[in-house]
LUMVO-359640 format. One record per atom (N, C-alpha, C, CB): y, z, x. Coordinates in steps of 0.02 Angstrom, whole numbers, padded with zeros to 5 digits, always signed. Atoms other than C-alpha are relative to their C-alpha. Last residue first. Glycine has a CB too. Layout:
% residues N
YZX ...
This chain:
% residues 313
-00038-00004-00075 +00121+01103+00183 -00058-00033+00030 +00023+00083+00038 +00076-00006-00043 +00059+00984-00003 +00029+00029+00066 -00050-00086+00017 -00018-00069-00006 +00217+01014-00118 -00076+00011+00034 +00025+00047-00078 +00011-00018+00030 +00196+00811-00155 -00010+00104-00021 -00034-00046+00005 +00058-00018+00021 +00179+00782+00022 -00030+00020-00083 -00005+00048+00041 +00056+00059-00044 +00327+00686+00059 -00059+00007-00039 -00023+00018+00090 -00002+00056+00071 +00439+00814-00085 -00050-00058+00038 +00100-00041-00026 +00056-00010+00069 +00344+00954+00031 +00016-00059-00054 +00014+00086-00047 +00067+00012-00025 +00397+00878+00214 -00027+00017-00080 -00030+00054+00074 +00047-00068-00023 +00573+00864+00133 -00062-00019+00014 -00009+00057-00055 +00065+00000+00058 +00698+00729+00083 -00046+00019+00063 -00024-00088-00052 +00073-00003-00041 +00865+00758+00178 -00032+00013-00054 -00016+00056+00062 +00020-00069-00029 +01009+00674+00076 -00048+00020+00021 +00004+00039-00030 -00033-00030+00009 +01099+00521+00036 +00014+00070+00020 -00002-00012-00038 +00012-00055+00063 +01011+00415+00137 +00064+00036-00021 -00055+00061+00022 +00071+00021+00017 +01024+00258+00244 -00031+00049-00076 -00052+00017+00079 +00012+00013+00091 +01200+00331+00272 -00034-00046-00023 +00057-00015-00040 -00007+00067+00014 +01190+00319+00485 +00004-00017-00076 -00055-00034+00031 -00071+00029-00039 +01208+00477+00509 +00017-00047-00016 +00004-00012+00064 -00067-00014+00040 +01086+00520+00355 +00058+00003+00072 -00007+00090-00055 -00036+00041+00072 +00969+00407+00394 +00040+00052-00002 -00044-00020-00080 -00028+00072-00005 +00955+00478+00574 +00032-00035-00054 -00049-00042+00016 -00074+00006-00057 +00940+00652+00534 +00039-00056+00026 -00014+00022+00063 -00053-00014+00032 +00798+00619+00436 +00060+00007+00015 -00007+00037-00020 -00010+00062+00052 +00690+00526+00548 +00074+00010-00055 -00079-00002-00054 -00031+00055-00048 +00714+00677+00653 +00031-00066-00034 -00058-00026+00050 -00034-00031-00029 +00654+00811+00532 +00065-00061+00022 -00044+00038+00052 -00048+00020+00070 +00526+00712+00480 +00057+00024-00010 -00026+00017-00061 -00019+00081-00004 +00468+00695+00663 +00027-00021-00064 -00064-00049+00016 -00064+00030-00051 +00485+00882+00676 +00000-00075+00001 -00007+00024+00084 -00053-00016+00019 +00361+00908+00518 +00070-00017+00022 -00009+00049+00001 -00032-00044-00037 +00231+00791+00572 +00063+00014-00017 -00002-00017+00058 -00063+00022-00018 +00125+00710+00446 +00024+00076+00047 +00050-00026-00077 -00050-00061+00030 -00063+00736+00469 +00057-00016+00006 -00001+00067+00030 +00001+00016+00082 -00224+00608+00483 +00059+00048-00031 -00085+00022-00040 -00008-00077+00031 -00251+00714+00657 +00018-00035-00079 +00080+00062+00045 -00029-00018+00052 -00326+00557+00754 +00025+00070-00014 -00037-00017-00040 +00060+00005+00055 -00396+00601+00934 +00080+00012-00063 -00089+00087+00007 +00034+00063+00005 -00325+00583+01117 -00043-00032-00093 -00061+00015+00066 +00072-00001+00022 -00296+00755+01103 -00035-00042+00000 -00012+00013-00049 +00040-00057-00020 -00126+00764+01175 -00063+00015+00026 -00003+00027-00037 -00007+00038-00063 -00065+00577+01125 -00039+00066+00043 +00092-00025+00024 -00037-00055-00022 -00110+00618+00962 -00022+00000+00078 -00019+00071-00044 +00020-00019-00030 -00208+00439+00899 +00059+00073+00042 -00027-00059+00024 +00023-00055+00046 -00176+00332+00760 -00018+00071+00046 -00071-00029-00044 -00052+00000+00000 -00075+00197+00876 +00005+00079-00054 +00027-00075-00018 -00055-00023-00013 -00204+00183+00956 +00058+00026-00005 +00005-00013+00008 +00027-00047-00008 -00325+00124+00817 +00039+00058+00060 -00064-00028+00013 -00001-00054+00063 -00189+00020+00775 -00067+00060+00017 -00018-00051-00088 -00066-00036-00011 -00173-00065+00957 -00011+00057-00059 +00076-00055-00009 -00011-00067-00067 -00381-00063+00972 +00075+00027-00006 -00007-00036+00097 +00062-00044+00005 -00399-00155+00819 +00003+00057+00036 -00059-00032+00020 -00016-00043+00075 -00259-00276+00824 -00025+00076-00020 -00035-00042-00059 -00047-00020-00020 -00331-00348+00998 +00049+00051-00054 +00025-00058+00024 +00022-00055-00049 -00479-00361+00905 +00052+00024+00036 -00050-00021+00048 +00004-00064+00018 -00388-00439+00762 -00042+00031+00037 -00013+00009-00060 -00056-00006+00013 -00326-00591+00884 +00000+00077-00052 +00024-00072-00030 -00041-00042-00058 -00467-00610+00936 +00059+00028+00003 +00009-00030+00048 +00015-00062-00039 -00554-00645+00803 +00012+00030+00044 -00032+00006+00011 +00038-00005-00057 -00443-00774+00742 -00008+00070+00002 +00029-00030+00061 -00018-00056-00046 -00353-00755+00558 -00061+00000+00057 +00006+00076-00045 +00039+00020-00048 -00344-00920+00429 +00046+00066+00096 +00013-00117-00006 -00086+00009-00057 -00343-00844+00297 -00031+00003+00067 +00074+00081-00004 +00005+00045-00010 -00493-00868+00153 +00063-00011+00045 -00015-00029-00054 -00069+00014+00049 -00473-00726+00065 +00001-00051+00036 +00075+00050-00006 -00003-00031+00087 -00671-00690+00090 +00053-00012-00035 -00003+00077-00010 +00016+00060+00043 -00641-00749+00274 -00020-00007-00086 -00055-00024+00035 -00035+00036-00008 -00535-00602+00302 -00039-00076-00008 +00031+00021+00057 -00058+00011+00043 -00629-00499+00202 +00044-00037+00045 +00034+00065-00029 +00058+00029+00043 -00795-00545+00334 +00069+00026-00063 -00103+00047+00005 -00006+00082+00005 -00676-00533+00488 -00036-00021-00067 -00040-00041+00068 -00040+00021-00017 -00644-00355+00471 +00012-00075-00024 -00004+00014+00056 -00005-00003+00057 -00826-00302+00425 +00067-00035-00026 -00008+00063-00013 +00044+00035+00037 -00861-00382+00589 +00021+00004-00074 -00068+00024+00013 -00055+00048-00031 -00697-00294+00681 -00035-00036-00047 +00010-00025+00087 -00069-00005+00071 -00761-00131+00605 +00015-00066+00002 +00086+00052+00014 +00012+00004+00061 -00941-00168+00681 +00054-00008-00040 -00032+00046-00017 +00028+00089+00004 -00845-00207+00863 -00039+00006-00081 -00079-00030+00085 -00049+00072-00007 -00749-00043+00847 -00015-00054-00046 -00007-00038+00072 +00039+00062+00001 -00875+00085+00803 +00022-00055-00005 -00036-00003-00038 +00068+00011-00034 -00828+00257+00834 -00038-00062+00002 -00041+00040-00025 -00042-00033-00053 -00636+00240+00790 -00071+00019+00047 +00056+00076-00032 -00031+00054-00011 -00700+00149+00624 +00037+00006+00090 +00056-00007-00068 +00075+00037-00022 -00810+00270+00565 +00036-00055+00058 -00052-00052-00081 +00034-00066-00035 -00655+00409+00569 -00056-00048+00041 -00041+00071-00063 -00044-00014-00026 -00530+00271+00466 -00049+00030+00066 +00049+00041-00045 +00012+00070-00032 -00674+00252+00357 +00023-00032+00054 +00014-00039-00034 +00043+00018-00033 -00689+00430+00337 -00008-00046+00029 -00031+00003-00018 -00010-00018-00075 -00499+00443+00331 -00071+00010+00014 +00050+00069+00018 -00045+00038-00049 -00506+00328+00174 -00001+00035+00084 +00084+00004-00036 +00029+00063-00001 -00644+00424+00084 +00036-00052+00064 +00011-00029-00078 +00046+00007-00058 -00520+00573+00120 -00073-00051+00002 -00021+00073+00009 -00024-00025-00083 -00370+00503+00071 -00079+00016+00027 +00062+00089+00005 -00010+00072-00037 -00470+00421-00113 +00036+00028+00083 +00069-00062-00058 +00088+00020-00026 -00561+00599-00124 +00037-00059-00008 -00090+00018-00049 +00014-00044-00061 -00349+00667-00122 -00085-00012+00018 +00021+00088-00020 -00049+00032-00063 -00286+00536-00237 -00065+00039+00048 +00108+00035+00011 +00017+00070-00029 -00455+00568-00369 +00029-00017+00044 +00004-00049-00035 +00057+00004-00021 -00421+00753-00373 -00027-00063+00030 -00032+00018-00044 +00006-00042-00079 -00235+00736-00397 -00082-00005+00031 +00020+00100-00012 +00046-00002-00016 -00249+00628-00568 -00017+00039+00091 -00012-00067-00020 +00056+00003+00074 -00115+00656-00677 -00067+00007+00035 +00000-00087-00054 +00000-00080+00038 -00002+00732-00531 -00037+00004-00073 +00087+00026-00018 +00020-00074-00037 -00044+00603-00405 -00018+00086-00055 +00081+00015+00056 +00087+00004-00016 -00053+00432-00537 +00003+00073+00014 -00037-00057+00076 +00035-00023+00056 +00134+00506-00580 -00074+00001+00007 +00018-00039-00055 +00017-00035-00011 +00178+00503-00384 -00008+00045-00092 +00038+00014+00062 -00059-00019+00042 +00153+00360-00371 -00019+00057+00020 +00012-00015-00077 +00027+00000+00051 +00005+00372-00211 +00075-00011-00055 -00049+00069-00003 -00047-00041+00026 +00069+00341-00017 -00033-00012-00092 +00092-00032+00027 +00049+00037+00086 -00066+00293+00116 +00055+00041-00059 -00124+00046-00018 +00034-00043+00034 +00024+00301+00279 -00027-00016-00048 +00025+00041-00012 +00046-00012+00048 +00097+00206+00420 -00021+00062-00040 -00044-00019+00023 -00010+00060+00014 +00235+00241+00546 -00023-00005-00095 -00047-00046+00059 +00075+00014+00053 +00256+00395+00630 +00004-00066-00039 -00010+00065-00068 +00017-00032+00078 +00401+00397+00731 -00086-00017-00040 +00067-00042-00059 +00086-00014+00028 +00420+00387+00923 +00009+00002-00053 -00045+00064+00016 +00008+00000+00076 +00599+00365+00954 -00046-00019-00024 +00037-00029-00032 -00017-00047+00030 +00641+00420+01130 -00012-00002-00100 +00073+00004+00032 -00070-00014-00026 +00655+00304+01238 +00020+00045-00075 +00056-00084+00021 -00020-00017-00071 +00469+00269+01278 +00080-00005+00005 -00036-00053+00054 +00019-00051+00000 +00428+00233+01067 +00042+00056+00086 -00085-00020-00009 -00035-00056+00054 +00545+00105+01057 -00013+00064+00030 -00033+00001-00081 +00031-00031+00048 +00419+00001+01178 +00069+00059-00023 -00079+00032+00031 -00046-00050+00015 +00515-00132+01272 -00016+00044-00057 +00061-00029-00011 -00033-00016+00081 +00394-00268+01324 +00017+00078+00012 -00067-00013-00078 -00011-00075-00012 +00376-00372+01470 +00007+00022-00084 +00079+00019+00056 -00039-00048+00041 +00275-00540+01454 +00011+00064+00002 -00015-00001-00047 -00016-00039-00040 +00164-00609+01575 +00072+00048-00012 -00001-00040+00052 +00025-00032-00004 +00040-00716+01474 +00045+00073+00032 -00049-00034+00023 -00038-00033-00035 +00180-00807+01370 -00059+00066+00033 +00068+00023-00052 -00014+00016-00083 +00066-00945+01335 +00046+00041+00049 +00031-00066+00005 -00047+00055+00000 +00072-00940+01139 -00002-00027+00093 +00088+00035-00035 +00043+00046+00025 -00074-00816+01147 +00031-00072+00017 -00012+00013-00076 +00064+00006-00070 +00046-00703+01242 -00044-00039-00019 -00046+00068+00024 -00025-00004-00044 +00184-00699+01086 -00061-00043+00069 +00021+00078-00002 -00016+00072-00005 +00053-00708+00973 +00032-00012+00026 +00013-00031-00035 +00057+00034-00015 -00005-00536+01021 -00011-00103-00006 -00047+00042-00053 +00005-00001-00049 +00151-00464+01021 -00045-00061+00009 -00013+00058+00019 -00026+00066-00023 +00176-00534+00845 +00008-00001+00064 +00060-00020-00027 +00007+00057+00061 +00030-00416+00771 +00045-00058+00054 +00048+00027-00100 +00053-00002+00003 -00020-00263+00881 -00012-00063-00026 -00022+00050-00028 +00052+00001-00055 +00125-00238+00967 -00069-00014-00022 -00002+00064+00035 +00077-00055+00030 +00212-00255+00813 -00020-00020+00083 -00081-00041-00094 +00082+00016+00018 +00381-00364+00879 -00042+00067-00028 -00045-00028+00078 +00043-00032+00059 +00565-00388+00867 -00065-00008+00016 +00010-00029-00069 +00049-00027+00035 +00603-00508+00995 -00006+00046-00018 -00038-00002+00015 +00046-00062-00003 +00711-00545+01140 -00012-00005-00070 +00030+00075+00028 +00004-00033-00082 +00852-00675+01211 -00065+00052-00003 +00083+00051+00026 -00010-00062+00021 +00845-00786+01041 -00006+00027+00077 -00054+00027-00061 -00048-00027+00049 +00818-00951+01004 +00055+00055+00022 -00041+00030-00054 -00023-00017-00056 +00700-01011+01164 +00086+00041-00036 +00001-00077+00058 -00042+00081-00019 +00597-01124+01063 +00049+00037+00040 +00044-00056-00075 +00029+00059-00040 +00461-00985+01078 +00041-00066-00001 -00069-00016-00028 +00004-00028-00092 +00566-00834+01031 -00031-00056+00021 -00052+00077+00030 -00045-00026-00043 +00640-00910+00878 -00018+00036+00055 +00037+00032-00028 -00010+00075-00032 +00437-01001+00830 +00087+00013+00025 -00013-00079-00075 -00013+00005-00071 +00370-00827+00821 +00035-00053+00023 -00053-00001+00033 +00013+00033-00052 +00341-00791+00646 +00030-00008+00080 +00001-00045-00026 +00081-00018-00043 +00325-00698+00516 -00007-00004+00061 -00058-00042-00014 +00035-00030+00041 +00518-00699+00427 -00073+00020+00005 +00008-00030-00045 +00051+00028+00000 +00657-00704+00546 -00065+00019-00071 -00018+00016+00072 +00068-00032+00018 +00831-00645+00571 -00057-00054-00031 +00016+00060-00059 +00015+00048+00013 +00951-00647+00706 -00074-00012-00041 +00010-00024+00053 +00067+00011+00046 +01017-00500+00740 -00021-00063-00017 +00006+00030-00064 -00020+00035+00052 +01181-00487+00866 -00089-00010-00044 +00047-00078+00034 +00035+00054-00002 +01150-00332+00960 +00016-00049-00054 -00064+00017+00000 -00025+00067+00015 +01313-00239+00999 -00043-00032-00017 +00029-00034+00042 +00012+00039-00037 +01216-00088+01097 +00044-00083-00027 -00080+00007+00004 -00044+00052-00009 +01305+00040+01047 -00026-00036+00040 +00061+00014+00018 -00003+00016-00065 +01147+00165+01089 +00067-00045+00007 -00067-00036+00023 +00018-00075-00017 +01126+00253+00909 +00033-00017+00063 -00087+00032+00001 -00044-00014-00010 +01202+00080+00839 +00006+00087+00032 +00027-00022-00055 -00065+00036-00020 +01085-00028+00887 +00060+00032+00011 +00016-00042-00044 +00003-00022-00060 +00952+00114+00875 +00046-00024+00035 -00053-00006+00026 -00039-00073+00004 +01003+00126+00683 -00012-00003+00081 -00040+00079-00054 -00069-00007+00016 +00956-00077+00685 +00044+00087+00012 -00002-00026-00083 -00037+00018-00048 +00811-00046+00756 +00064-00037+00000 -00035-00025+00030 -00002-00013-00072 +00736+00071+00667 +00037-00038+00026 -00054-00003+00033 -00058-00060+00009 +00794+00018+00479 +00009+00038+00065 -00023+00058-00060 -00091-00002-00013 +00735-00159+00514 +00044+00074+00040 +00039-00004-00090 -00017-00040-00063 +00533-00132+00488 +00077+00005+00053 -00054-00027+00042 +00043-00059+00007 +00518-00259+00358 +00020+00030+00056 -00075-00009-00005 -00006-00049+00039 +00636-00378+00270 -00059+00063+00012 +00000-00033-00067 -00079+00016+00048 +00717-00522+00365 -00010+00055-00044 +00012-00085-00053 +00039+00035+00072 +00627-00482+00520 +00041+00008-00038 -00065+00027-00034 +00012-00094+00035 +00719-00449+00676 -00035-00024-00046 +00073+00057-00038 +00028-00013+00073 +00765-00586+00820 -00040+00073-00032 -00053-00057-00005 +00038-00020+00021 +00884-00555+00952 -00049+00008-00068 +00020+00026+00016 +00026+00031+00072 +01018-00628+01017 -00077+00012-00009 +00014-00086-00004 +00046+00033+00005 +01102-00510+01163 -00039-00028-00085 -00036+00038+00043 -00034+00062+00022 +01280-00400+01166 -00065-00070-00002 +00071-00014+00062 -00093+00004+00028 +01197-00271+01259 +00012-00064-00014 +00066+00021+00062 +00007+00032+00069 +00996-00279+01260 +00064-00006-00018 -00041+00037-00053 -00008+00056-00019 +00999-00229+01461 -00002-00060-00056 -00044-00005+00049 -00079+00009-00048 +01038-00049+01409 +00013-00090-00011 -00015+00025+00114 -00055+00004+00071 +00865-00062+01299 +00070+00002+00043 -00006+00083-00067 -00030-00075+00018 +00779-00077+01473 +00040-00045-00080 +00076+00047+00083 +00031-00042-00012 +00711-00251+01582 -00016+00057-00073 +00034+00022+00060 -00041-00040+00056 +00820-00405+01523 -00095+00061+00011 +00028-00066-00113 -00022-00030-00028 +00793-00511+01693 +00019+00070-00062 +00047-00044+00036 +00022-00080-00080 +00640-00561+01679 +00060+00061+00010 +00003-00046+00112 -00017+00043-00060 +00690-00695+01499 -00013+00067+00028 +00079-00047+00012 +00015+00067-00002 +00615-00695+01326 +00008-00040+00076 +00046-00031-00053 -00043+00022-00028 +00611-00497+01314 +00000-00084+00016 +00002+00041+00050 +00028+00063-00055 +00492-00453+01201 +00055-00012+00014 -00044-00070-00021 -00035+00062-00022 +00550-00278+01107 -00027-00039+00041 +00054+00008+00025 -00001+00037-00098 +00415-00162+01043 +00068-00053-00004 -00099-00070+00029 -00056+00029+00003 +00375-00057+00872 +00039-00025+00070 +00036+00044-00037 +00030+00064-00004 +00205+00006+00859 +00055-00070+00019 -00036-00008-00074 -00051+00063+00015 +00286+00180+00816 -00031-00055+00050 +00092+00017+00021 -00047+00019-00049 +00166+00342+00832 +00038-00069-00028 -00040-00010+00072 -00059-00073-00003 +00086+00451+00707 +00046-00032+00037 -00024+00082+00043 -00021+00026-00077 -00022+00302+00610 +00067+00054+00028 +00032-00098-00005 +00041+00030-00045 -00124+00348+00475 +00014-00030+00071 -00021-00041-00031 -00034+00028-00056 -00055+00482+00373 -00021-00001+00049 +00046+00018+00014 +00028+00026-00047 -00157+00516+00227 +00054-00024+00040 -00045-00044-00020 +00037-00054+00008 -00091+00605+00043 -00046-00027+00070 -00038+00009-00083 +00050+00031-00062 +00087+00535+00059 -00069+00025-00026 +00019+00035+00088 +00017-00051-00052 +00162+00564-00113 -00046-00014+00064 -00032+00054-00035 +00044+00003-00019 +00303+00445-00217 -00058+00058+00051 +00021-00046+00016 +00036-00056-00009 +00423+00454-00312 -00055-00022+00037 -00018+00035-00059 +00092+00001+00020 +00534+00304-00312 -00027+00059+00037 -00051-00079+00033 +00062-00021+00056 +00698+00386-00333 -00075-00018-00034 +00026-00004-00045 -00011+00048+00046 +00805+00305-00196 -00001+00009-00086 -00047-00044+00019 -00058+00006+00027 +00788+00453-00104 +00028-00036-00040 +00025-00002+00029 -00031-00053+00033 +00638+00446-00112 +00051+00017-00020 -00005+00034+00017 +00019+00014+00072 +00621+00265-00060 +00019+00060-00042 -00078-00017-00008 -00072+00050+00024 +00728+00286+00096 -00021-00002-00099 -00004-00117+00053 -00063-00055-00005 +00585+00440+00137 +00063-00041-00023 +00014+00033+00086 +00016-00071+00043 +00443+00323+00111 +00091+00046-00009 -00074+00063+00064 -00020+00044+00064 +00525+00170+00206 -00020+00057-00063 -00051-00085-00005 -00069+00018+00022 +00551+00280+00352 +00026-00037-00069 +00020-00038+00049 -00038-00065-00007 +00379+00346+00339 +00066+00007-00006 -00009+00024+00054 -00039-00014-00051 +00312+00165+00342 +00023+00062-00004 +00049-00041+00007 -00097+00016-00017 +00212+00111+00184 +00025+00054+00044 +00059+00006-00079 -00006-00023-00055 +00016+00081+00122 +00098-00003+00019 -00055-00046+00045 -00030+00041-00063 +00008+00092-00050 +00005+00013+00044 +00044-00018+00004 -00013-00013-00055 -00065+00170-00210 -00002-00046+00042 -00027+00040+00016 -00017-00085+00011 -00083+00162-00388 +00025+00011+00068 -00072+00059-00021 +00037-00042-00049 -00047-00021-00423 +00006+00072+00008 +00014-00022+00057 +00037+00028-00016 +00039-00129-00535 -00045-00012+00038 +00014-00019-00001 +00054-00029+00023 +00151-00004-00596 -00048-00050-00019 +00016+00042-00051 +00015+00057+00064 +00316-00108-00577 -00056+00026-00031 -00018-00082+00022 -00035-00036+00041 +00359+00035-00431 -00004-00038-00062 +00066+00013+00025 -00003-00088+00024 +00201+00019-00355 +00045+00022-00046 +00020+00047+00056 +00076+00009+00023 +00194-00193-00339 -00026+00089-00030 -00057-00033+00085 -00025+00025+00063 +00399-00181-00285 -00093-00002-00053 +00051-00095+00021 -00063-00043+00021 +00329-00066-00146 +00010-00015-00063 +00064-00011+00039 +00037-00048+00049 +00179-00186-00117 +00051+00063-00034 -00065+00037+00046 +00020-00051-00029 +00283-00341-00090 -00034+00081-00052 +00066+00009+00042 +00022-00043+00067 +00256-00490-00206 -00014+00064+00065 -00087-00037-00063 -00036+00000+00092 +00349-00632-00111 -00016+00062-00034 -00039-00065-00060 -00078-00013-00024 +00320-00584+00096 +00046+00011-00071 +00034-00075+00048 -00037+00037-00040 +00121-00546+00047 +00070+00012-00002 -00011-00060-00013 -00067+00007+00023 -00001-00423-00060 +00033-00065+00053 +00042+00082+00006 -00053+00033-00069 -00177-00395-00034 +00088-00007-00042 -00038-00111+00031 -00058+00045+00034 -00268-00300-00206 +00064+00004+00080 +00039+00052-00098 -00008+00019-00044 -00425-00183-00145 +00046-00055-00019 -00052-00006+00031 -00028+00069+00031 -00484-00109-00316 +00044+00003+00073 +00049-00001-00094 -00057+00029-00037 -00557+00048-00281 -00008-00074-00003 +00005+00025+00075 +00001+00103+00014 -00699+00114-00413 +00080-00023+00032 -00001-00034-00121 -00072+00059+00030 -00691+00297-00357 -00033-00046-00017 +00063-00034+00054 -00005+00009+00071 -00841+00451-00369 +00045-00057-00018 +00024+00064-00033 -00056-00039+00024 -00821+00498-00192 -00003+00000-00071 +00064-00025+00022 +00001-00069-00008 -00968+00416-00126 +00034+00048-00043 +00020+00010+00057 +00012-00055+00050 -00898+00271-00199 -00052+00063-00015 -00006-00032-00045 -00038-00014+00058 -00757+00274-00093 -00065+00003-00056 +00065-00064-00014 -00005-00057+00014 -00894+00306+00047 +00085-00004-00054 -00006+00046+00080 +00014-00043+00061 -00982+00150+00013 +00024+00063+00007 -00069+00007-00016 +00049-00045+00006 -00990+00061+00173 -00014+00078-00037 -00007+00004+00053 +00072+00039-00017 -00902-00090+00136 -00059+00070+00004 +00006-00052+00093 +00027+00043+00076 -00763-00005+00032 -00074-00030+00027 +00066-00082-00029 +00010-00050+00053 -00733+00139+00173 -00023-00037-00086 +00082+00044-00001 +00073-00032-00009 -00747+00008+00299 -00027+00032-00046 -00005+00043+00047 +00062+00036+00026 -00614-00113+00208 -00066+00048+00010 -00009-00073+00043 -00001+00011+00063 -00498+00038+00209 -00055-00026-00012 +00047-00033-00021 +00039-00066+00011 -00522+00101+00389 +00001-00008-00077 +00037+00078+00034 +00089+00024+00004 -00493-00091+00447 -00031+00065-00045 -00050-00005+00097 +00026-00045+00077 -00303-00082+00365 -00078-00001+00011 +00022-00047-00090 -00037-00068+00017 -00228-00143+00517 +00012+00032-00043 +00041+00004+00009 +00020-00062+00002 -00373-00259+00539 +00045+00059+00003 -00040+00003+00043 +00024-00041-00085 -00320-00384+00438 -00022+00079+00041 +00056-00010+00039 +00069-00004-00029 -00297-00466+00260 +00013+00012+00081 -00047-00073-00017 +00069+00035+00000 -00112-00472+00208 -00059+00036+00037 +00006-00069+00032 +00006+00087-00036 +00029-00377+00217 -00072-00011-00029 +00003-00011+00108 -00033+00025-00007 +00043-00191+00134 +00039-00049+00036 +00004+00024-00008 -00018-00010-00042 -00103-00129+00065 +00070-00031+00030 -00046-00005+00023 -00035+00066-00023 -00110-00138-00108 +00012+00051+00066 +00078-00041-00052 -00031-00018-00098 -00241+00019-00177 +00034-00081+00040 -00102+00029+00069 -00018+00053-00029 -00294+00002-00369 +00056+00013+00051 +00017-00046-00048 -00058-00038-00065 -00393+00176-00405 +00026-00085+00026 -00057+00065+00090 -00039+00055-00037 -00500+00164-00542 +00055+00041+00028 +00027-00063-00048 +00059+00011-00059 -00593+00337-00582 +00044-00060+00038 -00095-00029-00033 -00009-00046-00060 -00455+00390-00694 -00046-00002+00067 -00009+00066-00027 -00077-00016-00020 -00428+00243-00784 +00008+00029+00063 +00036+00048-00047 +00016+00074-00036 -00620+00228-00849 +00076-00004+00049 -00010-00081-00072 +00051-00001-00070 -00614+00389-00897 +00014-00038+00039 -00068-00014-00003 -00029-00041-00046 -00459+00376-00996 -00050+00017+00063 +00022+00062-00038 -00050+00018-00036 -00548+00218-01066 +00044+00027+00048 +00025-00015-00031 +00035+00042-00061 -00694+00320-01106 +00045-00043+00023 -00063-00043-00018 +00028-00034-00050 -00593+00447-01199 -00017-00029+00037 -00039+00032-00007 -00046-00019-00052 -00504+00322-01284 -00017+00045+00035 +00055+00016-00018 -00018+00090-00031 -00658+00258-01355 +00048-00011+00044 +00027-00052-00054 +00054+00013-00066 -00727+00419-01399 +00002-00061+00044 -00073-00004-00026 -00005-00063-00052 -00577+00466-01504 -00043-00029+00052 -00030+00079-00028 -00060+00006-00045 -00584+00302-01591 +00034+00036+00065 +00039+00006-00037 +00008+00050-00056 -00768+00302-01622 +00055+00026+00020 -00005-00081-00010 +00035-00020-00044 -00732+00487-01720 -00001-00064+00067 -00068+00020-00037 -00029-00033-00025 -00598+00416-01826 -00046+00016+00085 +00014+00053-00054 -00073+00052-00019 -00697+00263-01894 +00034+00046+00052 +00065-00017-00077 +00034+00017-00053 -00855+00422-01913 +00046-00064+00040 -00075-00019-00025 +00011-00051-00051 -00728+00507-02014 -00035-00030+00062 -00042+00057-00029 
């Protein structure tokens, strides 16, 4: 009896122990376009909340997607478009924080005279080989523009040997090496200013973790959008906490380079209105998004603001 009894109490405390952990893969490496994470670990409001978060980087080999659906994590950061492809797919998943409302998503032009998306006809263009595609490829063919793709995997070295006529970029990430490189006077072709703003980022949970443990997702979101909150009042500290996990994994990431980082993503979190976060998905932009994959058969079928949210309006 008392054999029996440990056993019970043993898996109890393990189910404890379970439900408090929370292993969170962001999705790239160490920087600040996850600063509202580290803050929320450095200055204790996950465990405010009651969590034990487990902070687990990822890279180009062991993405966090394939790291969620292997159940080697509870939650992830991932794109809105890549959310909604996934659903359909049948990885479940539920937003419970959406951190970036706008698109970050830019063309570098390599030469003066390529102004406008128009002036992208029939041009060589690098893309990445496996992230952020599904935009600008569907815009290729939203606009018939012909672009030939040319694809890449981090880096910059096809726009700087002269590869390519224009660029794929993050405004916040390979812009910035772009102009570091010596291109101070670089034009760029923001997505967003022709019409295809989307939301980007978010924090997405399985969506078994969600429905075993709901309480813990939703005090890991808002832990996270405190840090997110601190982080929008206090730059230059975030940038510090910033640089202190990035030397902690030991990569080699200039400070200037995530200050510039800092301000685009904090920007990029921002309702152009209000000037101020809202941490909320937008119905008409899921709407939109949707409409696209399914012209373009990305999807099979429209996936909903409530299957996003887990039946959260």
């Amino acid at each position: 009896m008392k054999r029996l009894l440990l056993h019970i109490l043993i898996l109890f405390l393990i189910n404890v122990v379970d439900a408090q952990q929370i292993v969170f893969t962001p999705q790239w490496l160490p920087q600040s376009q996850f600063a509202g994470y580290y803050v929320a670990m450095e200055k204790g409001f996950y465990e405010e909340a009651g969590l034990d978060v487990v902070i687990e980087h990822t890279s180009s080999s062991d993405n966090a997607q394939n790291r969620l659906k292997e159940g080697r994590c509870d939650a992830i950061t991932m794109t809105l478009f890549d959310a909604i492809i996934n659903i359909d797919n049948g990885l479940e998943v539920v937003n419970v924080l959406q951190t970036a409302l706008h698109t970050g998503l830019v063309i570098v032009p390599r030469y003066d005279e390529i102004k406008t998306l128009d002036d992208m006809r029939e041009r060589r263009v690098g893309i990445w080989r496996t992230h952020y595609n599904y935009l600008a490829e569907i815009i290729n063919k939203d606009l018939d523009l012909d672009i030939e793709w040319i694809p890449f995997v981090q880096n910059i070295n096809l726009y700087v040997s002269g590869a390519v006529d224009a660029t794929m970029a993050m405004v916040y990430n390979e812009a910035y090496q772009i102009y570091s490189s010596g291109f101070e006077d670089m034009n760029f072709i923001s997505l967003a200013d022709y019409g295809y703003d989307f939301p980007e980022e978010g924090v997405y949970f399985s969506k078994d973790y969600y429905e075993k443990y709901p309480d813990k997702a939703k005090a890991f979101a808002e832990a996270s959008r405190r840090g997110w909150e601190w982080a929008h009042e206090h730059p230059e500290e975030t940038l510090d906490i910033v640089m202190k996990v990035i030397e902690k994994e030991n990569m080699p990431a200039g400070r200037q380079h995530q200050k510039w980082m800092l301000k685009e993503i904090l920007l990029l979190q921002c309702d152009k209105e209000s000037g101020r976060p809202t941490f909320e998905l937008d119905e008409d932009k899921i709407g939109q998004i949707n409409e696209l994959l399914v012209r373009y058969n990305r999807i099979k079928k429209v996936v909903t603001k409530s299957q996003i949210t887990g039946g959260k309006q």
